[in-house]
C-alpha positions in Angstrom: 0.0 0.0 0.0 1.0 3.2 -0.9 0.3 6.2 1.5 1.3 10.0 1.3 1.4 12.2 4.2 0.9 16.2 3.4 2.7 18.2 5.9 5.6 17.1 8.1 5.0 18.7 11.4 4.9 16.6 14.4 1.5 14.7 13.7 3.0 14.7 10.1 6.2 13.5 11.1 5.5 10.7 13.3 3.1 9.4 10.7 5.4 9.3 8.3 8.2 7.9 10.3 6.1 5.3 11.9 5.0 4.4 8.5 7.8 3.8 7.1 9.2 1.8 9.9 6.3 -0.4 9.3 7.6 -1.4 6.1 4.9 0.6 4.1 5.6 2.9 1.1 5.5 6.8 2.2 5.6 9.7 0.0 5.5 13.7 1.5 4.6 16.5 0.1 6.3 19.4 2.6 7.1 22.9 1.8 9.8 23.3 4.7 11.5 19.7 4.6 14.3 18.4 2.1 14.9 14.5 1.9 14.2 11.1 0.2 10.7 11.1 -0.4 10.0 14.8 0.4 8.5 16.4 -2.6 7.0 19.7 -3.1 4.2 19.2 -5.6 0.9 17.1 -4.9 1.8 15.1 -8.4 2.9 12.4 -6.6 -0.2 11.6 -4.8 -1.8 10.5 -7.3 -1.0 6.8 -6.9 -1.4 7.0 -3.6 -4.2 4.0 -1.4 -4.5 6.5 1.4 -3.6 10.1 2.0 -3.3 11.8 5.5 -3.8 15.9 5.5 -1.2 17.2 8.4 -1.6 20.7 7.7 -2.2 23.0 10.0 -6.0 23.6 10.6 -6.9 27.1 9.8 -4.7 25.3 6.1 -6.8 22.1 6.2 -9.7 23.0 4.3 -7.8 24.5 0.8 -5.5 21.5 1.1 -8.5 19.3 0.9 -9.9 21.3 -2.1 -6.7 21.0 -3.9 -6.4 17.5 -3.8 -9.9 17.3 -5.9 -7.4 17.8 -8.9 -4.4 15.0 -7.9 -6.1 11.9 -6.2 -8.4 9.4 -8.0 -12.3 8.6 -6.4 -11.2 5.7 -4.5 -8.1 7.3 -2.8 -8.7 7.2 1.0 -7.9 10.9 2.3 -8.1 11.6 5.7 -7.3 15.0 7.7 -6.1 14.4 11.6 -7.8 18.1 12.8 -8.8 18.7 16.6 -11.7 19.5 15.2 -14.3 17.4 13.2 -17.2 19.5 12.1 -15.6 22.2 9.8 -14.1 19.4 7.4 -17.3 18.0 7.1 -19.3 20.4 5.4 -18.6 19.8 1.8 -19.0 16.0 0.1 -15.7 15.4 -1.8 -14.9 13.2 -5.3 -12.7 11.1 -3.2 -13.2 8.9 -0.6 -12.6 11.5 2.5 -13.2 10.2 6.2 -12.1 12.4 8.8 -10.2 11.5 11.7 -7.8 13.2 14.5 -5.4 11.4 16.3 -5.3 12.0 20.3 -1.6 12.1 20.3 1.0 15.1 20.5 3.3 16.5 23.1 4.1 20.3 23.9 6.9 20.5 21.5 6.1 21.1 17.3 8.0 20.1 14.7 9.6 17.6 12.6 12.7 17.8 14.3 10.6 16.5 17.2 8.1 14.1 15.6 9.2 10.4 16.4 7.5 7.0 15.4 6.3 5.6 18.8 4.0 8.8 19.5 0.6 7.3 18.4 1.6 4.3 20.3 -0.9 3.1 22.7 -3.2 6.3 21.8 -6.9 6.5 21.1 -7.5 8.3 17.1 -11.3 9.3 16.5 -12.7 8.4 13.3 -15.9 10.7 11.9 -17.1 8.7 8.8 -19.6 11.5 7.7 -20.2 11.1 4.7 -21.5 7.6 4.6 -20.5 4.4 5.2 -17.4 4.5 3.0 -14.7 1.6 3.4 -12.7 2.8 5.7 -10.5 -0.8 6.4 -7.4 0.9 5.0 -7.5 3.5 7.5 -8.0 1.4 10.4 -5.1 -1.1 9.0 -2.7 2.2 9.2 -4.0 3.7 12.6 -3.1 -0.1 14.5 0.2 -0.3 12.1 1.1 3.1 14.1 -0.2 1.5 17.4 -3.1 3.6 18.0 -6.6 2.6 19.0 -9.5 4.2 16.7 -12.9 5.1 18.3 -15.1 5.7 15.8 -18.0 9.0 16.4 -19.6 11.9 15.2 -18.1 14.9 14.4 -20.4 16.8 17.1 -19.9 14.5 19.4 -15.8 14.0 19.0 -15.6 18.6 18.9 -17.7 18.7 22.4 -15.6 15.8 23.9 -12.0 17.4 22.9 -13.6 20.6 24.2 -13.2 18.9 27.5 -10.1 17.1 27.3 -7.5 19.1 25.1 -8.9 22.4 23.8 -10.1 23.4 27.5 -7.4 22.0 29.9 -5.1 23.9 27.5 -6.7 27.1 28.3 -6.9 26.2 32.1 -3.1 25.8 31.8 -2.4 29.2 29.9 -4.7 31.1 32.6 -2.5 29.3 35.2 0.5 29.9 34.4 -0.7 33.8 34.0 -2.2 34.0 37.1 0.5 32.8 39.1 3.2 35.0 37.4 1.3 38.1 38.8 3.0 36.3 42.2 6.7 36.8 42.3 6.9 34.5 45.7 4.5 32.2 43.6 7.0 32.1 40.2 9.9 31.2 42.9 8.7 28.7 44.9 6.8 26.4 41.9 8.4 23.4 40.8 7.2 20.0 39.4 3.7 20.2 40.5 3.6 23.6 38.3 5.4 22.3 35.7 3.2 19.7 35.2 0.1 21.7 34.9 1.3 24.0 32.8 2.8 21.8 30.3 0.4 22.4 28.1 1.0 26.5 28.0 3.8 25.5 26.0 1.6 23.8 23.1 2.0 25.2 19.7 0.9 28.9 18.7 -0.8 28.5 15.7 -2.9 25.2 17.1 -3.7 26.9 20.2 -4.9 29.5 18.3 -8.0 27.8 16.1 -8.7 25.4 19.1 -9.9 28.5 20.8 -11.3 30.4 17.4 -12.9 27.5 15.8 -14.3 25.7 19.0 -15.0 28.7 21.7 -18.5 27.4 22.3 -17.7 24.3 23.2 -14.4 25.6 25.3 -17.3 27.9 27.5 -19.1 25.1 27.8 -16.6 23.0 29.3 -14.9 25.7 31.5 -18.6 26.1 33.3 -18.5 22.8 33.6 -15.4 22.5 35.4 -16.4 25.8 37.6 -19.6 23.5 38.6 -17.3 20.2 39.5 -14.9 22.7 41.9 -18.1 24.0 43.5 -19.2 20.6 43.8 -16.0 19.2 44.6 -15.6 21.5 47.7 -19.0 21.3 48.8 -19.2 17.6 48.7 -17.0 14.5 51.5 -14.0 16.3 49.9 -11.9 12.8 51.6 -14.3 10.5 49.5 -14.6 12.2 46.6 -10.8 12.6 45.8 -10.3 9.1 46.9 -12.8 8.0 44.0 -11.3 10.3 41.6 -7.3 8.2 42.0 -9.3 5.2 41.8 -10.9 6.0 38.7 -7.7 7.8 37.3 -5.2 4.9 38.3 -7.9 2.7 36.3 -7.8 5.1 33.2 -3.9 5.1 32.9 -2.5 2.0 34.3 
């Protein structure tokens, strides 16, 4: 099988590297990277089986238009966005079946993309537009080690809300709160670190999370406001206790 990967950032990377590791064929199209099967022109899709879209996602959409005029009907394209819904609103010639890995890390980059990222990670599948084969996809997604969950794009953008797009906010707000506290700023140290990590995520990401998906980030921020309250207000001894149990079950 022959895949091609558009866009070598971290997502972009990894795919690729794990890929090839795999023993599968793996072509690139990359406007910033140089190599042995790096190319700049989408030409060399067009023999592609499968295609993933690693573009950035505010990019995503004009990528997926372009491709109209390289890939044949049956290619398998599919985009790996935070988000779900805005990709689905036009039908395309190909067969296109959305999906978004949960896997990444607070650094960007090819230079840091590595082929063990996706392994042991959940990766959302949002067939849309029908019930299009979607074997080939699911083939790659346990080649790279991952896990796919198959939803609805409604359902998968409320649910990152949650998980990703909000706790990344939490952790920006954090980290600017507390620097208004020189004693603060001194005294933190791994605890801090660790909930901030994810301050550090990339710019241009961070950015359409919280443009394309603010509803569903307000949403889930009231939502946590409500658990504090409740939290606090509740057998504060039994309810953490049931929270470790339920986390230590979660990642073992």
């Amino acid at each position: 099988m022959k895949i091609g990967v558009v866009g070598l950032g971290l997502i972009g990377g990894s795919i690729f590297k794990g890929l090839s590791e795999a023993g599968y064929e793996v072509v690139v199209v990359s406007k910033s990277q140089k190599g042995e099967n790096i190319y700049r022109e989408y030409d060399v899709l067009r023999n592609c089986e499968v295609v993933f879209v690693c573009s950035a996602m505010n990019k995503t959409l004009a990528v997926l238009d372009e491709l109209e005029y390289f890939v044949k009907p049956d290619t398998l394209v599919t985009d790996v966005c935070s988000l779900k819904e805005f990709v689905c609103q036009k039908q395309r010639p190909y067969n296109f079946i959305p999906s978004h890995p949960m896997a990444g890390t607070e650094h960007q980059g090819f230079e840091n993309s590595f082929p063990e990222l996706f392994n042991g990670a959940r990766w959302a599948i949002t067939p849309h537009f029908g019930t299009k084969d979607i074997t080939k996809l699911l083939e790659l997604i346990q080649a790279l080690g991952a896990k796919a969950i198959i939803t609805k794009p409604a359902l998968h953008d409320e649910a990152v809300a949650m998980i990703s797009h909000m706790p990344m906010v939490i952790s920006q707000a954090l980290f600017a709160a507390a620097s208004e506290n020189p004693l603060a700023m001194d005294l933190a140290s791994s605890g801090f670190r660790d909930m901030t990590r994810l301050a550090m995520s990339n710019t241009e990401m961070a950015v359409d999370m919280v443009t394309m998906n603010s509803n569903n980030i307000e949403h889930s921020i009231l939502k946590l406001y409500k658990s504090v309250g409740d939290l606090i207000a509740s057998d504060y001894r039994e309810k953490i206790e049931t929270i470790k149990a339920e986390r230590s079950k979660m990642f073992k």
